[in-house]
C-alpha positions as CSV (number, residue, x, y, z in Angstrom):
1,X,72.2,41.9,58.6
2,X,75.1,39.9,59.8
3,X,77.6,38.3,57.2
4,X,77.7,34.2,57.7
5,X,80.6,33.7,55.3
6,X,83.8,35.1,54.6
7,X,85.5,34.1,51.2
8,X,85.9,35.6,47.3
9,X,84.3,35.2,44.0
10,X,87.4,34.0,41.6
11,X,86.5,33.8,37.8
12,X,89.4,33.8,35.1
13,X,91.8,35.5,36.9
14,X,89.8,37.7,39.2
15,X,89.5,37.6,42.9
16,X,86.7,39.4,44.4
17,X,86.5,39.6,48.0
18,X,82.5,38.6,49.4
19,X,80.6,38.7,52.5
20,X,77.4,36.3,52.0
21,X,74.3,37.0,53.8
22,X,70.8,35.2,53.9
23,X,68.2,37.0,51.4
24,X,65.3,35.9,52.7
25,X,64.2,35.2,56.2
26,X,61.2,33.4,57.9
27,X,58.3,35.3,59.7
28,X,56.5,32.8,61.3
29,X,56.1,33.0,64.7
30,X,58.2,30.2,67.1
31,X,55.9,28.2,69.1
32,X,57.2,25.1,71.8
33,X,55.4,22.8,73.6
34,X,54.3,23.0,77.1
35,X,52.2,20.7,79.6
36,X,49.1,21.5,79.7
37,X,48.0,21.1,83.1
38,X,50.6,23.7,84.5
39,X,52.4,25.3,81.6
40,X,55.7,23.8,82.0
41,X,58.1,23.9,79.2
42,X,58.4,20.6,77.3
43,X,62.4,19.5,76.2
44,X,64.3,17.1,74.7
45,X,67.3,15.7,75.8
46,X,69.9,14.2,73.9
47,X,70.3,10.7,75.2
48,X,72.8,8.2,74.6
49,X,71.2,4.7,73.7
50,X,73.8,3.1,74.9
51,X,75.1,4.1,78.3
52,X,71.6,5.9,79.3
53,X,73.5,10.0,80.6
54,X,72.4,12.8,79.2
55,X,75.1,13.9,76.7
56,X,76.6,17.6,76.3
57,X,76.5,19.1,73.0
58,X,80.3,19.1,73.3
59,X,80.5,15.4,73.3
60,X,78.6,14.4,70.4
61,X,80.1,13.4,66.9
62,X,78.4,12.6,63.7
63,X,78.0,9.4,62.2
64,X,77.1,7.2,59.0
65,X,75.6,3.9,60.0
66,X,75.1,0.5,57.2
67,X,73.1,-2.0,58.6
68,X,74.8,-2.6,61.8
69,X,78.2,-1.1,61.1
70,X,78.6,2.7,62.3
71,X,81.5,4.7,61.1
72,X,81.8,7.9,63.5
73,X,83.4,10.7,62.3
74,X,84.6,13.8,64.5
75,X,84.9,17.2,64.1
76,X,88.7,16.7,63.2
77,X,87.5,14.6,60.4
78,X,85.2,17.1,58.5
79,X,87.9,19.4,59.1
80,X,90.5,17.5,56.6
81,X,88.5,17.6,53.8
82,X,90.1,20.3,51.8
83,X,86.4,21.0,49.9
84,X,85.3,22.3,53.7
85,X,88.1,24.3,54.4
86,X,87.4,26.5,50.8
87,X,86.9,30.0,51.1
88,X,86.2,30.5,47.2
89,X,83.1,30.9,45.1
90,X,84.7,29.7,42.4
91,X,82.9,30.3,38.9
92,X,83.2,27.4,36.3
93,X,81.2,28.4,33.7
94,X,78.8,31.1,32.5
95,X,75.3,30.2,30.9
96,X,72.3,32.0,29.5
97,X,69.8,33.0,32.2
98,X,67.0,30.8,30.6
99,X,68.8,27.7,30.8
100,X,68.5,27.2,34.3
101,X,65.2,25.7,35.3
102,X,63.8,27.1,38.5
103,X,63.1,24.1,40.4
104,X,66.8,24.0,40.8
105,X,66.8,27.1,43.1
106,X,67.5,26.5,46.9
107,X,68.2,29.5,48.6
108,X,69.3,32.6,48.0
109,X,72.2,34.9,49.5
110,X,73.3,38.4,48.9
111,X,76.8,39.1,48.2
112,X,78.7,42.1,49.9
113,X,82.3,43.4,48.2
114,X,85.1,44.7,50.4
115,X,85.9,48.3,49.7
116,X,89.0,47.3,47.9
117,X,86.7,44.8,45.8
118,X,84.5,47.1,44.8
119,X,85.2,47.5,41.1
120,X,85.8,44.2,39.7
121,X,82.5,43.4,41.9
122,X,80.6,46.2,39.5
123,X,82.3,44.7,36.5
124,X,80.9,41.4,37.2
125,X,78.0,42.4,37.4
126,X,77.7,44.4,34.8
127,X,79.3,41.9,32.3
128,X,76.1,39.4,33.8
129,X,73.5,42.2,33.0
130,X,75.0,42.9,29.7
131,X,75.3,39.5,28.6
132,X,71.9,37.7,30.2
133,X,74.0,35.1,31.5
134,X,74.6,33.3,35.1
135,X,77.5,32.3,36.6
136,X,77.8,28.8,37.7
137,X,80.0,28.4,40.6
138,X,80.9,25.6,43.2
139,X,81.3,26.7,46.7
140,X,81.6,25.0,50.3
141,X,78.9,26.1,52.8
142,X,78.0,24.5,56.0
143,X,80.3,21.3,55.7
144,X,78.6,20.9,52.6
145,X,79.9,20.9,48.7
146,X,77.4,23.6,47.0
147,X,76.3,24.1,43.1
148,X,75.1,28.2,43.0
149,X,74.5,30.5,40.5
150,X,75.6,34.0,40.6
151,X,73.8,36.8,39.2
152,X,72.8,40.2,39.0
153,X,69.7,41.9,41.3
154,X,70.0,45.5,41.1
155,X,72.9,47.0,42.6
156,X,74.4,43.9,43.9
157,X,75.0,40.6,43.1
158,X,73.3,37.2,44.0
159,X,74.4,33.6,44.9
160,X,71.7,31.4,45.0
161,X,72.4,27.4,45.8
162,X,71.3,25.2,43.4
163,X,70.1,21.8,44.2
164,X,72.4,19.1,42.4
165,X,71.1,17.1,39.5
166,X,70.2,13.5,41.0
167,X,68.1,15.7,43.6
168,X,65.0,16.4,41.4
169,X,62.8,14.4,40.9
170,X,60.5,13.0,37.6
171,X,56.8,13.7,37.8
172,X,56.3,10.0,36.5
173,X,52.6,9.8,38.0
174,X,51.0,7.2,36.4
175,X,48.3,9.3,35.8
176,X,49.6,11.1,33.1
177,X,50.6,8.5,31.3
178,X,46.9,8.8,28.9
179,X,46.6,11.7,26.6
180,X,43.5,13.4,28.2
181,X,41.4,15.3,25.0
182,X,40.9,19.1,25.9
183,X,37.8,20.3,23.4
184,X,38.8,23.7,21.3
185,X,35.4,25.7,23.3
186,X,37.1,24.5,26.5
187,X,40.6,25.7,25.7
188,X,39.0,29.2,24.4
189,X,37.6,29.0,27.9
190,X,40.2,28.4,29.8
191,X,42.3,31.5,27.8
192,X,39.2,33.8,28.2
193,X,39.3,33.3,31.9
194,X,43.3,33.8,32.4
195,X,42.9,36.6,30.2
196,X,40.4,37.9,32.3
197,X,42.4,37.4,35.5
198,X,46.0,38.9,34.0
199,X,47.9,40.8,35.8
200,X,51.0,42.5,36.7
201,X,52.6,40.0,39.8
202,X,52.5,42.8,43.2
203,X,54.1,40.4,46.0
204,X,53.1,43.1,48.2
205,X,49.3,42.8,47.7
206,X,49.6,39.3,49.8
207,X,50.0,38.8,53.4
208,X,50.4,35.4,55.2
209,X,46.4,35.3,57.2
210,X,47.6,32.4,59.1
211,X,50.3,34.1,61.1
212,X,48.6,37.7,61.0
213,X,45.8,36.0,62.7
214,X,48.0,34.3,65.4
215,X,49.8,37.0,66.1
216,X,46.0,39.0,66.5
217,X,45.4,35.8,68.8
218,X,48.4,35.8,71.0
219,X,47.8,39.5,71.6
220,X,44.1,39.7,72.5
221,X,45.3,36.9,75.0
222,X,47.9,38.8,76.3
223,X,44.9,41.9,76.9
224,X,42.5,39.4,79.1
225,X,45.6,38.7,81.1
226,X,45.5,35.2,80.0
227,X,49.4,33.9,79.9
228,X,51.3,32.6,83.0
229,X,54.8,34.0,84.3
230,X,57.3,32.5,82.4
231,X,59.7,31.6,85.1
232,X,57.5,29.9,86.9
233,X,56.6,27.7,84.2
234,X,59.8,27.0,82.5
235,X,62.0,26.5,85.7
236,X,65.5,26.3,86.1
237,X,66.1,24.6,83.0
238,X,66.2,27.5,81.2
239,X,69.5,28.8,81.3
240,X,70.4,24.9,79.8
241,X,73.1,25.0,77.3
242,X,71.0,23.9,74.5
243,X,69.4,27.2,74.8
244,X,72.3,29.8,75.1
245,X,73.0,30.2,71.8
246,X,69.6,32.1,71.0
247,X,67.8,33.6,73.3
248,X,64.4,35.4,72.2
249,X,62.8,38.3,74.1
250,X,59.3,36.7,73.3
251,X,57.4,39.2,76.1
252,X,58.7,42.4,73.7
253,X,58.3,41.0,70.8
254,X,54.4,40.1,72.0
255,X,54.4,43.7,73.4
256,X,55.3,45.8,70.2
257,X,52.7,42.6,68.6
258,X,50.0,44.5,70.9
259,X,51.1,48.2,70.1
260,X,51.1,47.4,66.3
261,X,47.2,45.6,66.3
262,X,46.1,48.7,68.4
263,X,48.1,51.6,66.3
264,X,46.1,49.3,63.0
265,X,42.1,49.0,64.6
266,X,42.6,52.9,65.1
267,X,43.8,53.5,61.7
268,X,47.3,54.3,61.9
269,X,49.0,51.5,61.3
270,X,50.7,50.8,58.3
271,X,51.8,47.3,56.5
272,X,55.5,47.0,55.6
273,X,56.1,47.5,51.8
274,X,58.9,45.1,50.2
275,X,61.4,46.2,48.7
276,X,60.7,46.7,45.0
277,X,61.8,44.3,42.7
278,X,65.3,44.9,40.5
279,X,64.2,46.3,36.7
280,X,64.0,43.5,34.5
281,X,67.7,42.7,32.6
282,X,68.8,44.3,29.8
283,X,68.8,42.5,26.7
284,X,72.1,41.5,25.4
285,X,72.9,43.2,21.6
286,X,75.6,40.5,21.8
287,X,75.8,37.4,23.6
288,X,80.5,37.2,24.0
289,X,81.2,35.0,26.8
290,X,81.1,37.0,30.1
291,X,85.1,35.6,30.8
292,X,86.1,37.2,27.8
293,X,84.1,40.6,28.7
294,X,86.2,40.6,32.0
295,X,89.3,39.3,31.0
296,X,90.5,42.3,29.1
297,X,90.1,44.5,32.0
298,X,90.5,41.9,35.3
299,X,93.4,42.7,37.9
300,X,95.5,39.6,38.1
301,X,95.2,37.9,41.1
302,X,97.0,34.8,40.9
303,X,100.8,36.9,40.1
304,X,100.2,39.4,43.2
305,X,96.7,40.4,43.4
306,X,95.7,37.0,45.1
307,X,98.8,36.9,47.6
308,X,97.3,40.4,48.9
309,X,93.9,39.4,48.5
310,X,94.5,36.1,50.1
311,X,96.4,37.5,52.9
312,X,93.3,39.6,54.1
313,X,90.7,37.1,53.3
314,X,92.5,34.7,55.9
315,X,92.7,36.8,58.8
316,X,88.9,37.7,58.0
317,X,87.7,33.7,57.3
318,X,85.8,32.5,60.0
């Protein structure tokens, strides 16, 4: 995996050097759009309304526009608000686990310690395991002011963006607004049936058909011989600079697809497993606040700590 933020996890006076990286990832397969008639690759181009050129990624700002007033705002603007140029996950507050409803969760990133980091890392985690509480921290991520929580999963701790308050919505449907009457039989039903179908959740007993099935698509294709020469088909405009950044090699990828449909029709191949799920959290025998758990034994950071601390975490701040 490769780190997409540099910063440190401050709480009381504690300073934890981080690297965050994405926890999840998508696994569906990229498609784009082509002519049909020939094959030819079908772009966008990012055209100015006004003068009618093509314009460079290089040359475009962003804007806010009221009614017919735009306010543009360059790259040298973002760049002066001090919230954006934060490298600190900085922890406000901690709170029981519970209290956090889970239609506040956004995404999820793992959190990597420095070597020098490593203890106070454990002891924050620890003091979150012992405790059953989150940390509720504010952080800057992608030009964008972030709510996250912090917590513990496994060996390592978790920052997981929370979507702010104003951003959920009611389930005001006027359709529950009558009291619908549920009969006693039925409700024994209903409990007799979820009884029946109880279980222990196994993520890994589920696949995603839709994409297995493309994938099984795309490669039989590929068998008959039926695709066209890329080249050919997406011309010169390939090496455009919208397209530099990421470049996919879609032919392996489609190759190793074949290999691992034949490898499973003869038997041998053999579905990823995910990784298994952290044990549940230990129960707390007391419920101290986590600042005053880490408190007694935190390094100052702010006296000499932080300057050293600081110092590296500059040079490494992308």
């Amino acid at each position: 995996m490769r780190a997409i933020w540099k910063g440190a996890i401050t709480f009381g006076l504690v300073n934890v050097p981080v690297k965050l990286y994405p926890a999840t990832e998508d696994h569906d397969i990229s498609l784009h759009q082509v002519h049909d008639a020939d094959g030819g690759r079908i772009r966008y181009q990012r055209r100015c309304e006004v003068c009618g050129k093509v314009v460079e990624y290089a040359h475009i700002d962003k804007a806010y526009a009221e009614g017919k007033t735009t306010v543009v705002l360059t790259e040298e603007d973002l760049k002066s608000l001090p919230e954006e140029r934060s490298r600190e996950i900085e922890v406000v507050e901690f709170v029981p686990s519970e209290q956090i409803d889970e239609i506040m969760f956004d995404r999820s990133y793992f959190l990597e310690p420095d070597k020098a980091a490593a203890k106070p890392y454990a002891l924050l985690r620890r003091a979150l395991e012992e405790t059953d509480r989150t940390a509720i921290a504010q952080f800057s991520l992608r030009q964008k002011t972030r709510l996250g929580a912090v917590r513990s999963r496994g060996k390592a701790l978790m920052l997981q963006s929370l979507l702010w308050d104003d951003e959920v919505r009611e389930s005001d449907f006027s359709s529950l607004q009558d009291d619908v009457r549920v009969s006693a039989q039925e409700l024994k039903m209903a409990l007799s049936l979820i009884d029946n179908m109880s279980t222990d959740f196994s993520p890994d007993k589920f696949s995603d058909e839709y994409q297995d099935q493309l994938r099984q698509l795309i490669a039989a294709k590929l068998e008959k011989g039926d695709a066209v020469d890329t080249a050919a088909t997406f011309g010169e405009q390939e090496e455009d600079e919208a397209d530099r950044g990421e470049v996919i090699d879609l032919m392996e990828a489609l190759r190793r697809s074949v290999e691992q449909n034949r490898a499973a029709r003869q038997g041998t191949g053999a579905r990823k497993t995910p990784a298994k799920k952290a044990s549940p959290r230990k129960s707390a025998a007391k419920k101290a606040p986590a600042k005053k758990a880490v408190a007694n034994k935190a390094v100052p950071h702010k006296a000499g700590a932080k300057k050293a601390s600081a110092g590296r975490s500059a040079k490494k701040a992308s």
